[in-house]
C-alpha positions as CSV (number, residue, x, y, z in Angstrom):
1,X,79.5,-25.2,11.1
2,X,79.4,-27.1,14.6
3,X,78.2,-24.5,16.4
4,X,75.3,-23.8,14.2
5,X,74.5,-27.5,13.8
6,X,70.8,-26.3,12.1
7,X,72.3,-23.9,9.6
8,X,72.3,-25.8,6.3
9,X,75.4,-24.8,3.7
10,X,72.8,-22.4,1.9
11,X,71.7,-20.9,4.7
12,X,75.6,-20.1,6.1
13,X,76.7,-19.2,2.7
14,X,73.3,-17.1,2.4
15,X,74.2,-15.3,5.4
16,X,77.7,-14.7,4.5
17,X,76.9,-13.2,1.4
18,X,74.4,-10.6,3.4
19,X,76.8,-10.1,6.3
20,X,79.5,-8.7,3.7
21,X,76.9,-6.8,1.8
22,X,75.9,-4.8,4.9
23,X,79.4,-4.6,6.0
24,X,80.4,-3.1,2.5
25,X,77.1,-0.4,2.7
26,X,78.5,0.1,6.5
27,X,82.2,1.4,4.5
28,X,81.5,2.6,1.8
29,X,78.3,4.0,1.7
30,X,78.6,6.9,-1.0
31,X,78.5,4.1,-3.4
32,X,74.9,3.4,-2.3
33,X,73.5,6.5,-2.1
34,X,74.9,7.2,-5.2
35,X,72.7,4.4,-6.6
36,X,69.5,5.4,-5.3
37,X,69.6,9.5,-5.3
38,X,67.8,9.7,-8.5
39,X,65.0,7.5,-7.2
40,X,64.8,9.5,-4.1
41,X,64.8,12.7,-5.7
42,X,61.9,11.5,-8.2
43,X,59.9,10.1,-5.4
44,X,60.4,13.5,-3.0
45,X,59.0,15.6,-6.1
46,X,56.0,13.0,-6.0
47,X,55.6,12.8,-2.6
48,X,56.2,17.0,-2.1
């Protein structure tokens, strides 16, 4: 953390926690979609 001398340890740990999260969704994606397709589908038969 000397680099980033204004990143508190909540705010490193905050973005490490997002970093891996994006970087898991960037690999394995399926497991995302898989998630939300019912949504989606519900809100194209809304939507039209």
């Amino acid at each position: 953390m000397r680099h980033i001398p204004d990143l508190s340890r909540a705010e490193f740990a905050a973005v490490g926690v997002l970093s891996s999260g994006i970087l898991l969704v960037g690999i394995f994606p399926t497991a995302v979609l898989g998630l939300i397709s019912s949504s989606v589908r519900q809100l194209s038969k809304v939507v039209g």
